[in-house]
Backbone bond lengths (Angstrom), bond angles and torsions (degrees), N, CA, C in turn:
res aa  C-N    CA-C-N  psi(-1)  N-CA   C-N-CA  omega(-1)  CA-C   N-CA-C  phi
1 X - - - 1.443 - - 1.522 108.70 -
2 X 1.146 110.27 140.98 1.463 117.24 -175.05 1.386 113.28 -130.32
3 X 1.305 120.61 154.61 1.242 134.25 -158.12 2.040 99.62 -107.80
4 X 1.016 137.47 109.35 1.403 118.08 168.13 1.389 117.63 -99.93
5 X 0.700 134.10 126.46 2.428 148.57 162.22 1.275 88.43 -80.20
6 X 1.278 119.69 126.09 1.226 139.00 135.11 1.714 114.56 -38.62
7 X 1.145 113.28 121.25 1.766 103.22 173.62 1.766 97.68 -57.29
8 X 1.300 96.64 146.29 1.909 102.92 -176.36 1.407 90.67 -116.95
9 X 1.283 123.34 120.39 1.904 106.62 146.22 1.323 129.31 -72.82
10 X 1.878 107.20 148.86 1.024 138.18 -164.43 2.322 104.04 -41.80
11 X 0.903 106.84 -46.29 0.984 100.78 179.24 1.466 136.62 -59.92
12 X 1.753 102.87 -23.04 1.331 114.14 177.96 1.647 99.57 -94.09
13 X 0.755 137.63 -33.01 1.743 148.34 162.40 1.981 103.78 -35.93
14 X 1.405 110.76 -56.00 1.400 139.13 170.73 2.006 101.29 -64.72
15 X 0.916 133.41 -45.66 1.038 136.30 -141.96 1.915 83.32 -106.12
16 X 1.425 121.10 -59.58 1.554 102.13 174.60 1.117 108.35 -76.39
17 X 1.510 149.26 7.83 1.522 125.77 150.36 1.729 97.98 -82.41
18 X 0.807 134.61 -15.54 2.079 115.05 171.79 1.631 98.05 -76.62
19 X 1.732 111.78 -44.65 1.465 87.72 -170.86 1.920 119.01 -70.30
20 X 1.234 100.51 -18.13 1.709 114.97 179.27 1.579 109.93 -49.78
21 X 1.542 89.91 -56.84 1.958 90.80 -173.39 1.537 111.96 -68.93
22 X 1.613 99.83 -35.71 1.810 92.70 179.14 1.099 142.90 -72.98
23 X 2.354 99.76 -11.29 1.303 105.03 165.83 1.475 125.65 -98.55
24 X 1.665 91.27 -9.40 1.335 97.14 179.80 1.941 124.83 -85.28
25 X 1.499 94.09 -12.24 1.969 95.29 152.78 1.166 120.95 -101.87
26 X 1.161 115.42 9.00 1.329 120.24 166.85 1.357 121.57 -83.69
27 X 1.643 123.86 -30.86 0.921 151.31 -162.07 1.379 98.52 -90.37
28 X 1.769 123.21 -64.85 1.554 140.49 170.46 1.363 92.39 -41.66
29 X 1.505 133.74 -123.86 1.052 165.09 178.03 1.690 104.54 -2.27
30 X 1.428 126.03 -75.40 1.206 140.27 -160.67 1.674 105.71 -86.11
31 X 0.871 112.01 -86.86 1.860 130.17 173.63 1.802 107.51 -26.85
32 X 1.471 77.49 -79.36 1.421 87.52 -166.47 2.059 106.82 -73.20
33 X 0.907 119.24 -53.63 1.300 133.91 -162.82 1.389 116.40 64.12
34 X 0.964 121.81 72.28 1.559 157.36 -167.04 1.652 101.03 -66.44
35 X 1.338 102.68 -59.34 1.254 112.24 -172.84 1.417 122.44 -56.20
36 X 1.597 115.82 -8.20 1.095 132.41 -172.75 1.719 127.77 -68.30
37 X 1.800 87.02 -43.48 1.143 105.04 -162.62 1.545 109.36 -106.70
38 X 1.371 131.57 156.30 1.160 135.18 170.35 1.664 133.27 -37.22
39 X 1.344 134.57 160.61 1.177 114.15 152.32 1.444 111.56 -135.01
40 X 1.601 106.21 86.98 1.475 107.00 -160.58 1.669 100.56 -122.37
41 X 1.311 112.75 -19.15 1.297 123.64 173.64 1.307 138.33 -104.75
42 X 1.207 151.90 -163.50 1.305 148.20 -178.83 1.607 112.72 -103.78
43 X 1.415 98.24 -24.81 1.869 120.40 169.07 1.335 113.21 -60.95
44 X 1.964 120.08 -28.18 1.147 114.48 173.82 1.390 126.76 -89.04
45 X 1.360 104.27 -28.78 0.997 109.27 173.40 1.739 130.16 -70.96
46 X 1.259 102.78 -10.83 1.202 130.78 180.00 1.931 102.64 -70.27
47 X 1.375 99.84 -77.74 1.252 124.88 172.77 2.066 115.47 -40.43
48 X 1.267 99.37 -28.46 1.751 112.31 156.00 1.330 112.66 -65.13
49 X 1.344 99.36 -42.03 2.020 83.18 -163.39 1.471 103.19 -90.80
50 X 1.459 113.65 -20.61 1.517 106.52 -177.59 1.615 122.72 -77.92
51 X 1.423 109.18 -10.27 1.476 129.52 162.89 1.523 94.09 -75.18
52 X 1.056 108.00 -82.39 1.876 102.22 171.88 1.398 133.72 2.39
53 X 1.601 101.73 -70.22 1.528 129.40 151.99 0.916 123.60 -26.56
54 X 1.423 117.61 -59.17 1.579 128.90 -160.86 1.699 97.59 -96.52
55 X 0.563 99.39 -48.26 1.688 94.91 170.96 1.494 118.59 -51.31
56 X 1.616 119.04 -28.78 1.674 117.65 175.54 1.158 105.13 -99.50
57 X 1.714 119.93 -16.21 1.467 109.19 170.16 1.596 117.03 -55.45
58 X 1.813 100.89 -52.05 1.491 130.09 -163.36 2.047 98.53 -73.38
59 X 1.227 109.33 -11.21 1.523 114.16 176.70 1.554 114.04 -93.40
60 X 1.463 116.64 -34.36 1.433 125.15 171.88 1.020 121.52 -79.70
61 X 1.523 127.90 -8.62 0.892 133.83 -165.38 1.578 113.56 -111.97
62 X 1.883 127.84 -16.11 0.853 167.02 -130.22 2.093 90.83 -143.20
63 X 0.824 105.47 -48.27 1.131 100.15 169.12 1.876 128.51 -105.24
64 X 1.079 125.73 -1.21 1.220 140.11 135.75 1.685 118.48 -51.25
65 X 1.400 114.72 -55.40 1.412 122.87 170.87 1.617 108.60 -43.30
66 X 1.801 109.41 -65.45 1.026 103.87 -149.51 2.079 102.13 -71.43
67 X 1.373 119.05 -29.43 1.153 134.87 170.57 1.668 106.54 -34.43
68 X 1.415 110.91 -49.31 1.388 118.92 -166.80 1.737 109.53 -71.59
69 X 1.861 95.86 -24.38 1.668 107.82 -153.31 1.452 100.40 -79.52
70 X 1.583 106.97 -33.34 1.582 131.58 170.48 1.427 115.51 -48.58
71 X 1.198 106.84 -84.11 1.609 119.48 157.55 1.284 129.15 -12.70
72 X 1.594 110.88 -55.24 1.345 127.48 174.17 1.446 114.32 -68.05
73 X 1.115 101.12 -17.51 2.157 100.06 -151.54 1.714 74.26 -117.01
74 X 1.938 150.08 2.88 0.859 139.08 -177.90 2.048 109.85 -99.86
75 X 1.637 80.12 -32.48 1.246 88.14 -179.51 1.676 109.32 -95.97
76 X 1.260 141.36 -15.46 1.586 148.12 158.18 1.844 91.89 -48.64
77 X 1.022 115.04 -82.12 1.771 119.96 166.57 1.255 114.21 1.14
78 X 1.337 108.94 -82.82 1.404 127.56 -179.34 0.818 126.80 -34.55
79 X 1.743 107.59 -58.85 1.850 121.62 -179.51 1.469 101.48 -63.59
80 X 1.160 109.09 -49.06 2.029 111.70 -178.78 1.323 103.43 -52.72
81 X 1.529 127.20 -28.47 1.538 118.76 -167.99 1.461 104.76 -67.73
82 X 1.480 99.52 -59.22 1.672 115.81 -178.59 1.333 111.28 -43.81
83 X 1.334 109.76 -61.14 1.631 124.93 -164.31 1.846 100.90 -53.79
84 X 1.327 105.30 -48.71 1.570 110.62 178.98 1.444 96.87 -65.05
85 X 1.414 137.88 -59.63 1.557 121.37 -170.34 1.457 106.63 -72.79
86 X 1.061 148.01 -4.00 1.453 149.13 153.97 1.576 111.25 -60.69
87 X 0.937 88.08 -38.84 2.452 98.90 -168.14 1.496 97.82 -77.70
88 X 1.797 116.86 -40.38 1.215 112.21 -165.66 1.675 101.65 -83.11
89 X 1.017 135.56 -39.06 1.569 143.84 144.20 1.410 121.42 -15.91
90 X 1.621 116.64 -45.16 1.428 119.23 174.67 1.438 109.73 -96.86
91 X 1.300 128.42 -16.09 1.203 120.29 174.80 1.344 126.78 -49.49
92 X 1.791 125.34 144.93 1.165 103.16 178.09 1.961 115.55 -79.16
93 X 0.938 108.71 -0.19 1.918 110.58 -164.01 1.855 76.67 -93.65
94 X 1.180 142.72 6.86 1.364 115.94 178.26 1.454 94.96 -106.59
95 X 1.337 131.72 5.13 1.577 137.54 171.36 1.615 98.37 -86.02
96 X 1.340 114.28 -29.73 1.766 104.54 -165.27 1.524 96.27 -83.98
């Protein structure tokens, strides 16, 4: 049994480490307020990584979207390119 990864480009690799850090102090600081509470126990430390978590869930997932939104709006493009050099092809002013 084999495992396959999609090859990812470099830009989306780049693009979920910006969304990682921005959700992940957003999450610390704002959301969660992290800073609030102690870190004297094993409960806190706990409560770090599961903000952690949710923050790379809520980042992969945020960047999967926008991957798809790309894709979509790359291939809408395309067909409009063709479709426009097809129309200008049948036109009669592209005979003159």
């Amino acid at each position: 049994m084999e495992l396959y990864f999609p090859k990812i480009n470099k830009f989306y690799s780049f693009l979920f480490t910006g969304i990682i850090v921005f959700i992940g102090y957003n999450n610390i600081f704002t959301n969660w307020e992290l800073q609030l509470y102690g870190f004297n126990e094993l409960e806190d430390l706990g409560r770090l990584l599961f903000v952690l978590g949710i923050s790379v869930c809520e980042s992969a997932l945020m960047t999967v979207i926008l991957w798809w939104g790309i894709k979509s709006l790359k291939k809408i493009s395309v067909n409009q390119m063709f479709k426009y050099i097809k129309d200008q092809s049948l036109s009669p002013f592209f005979l003159l």
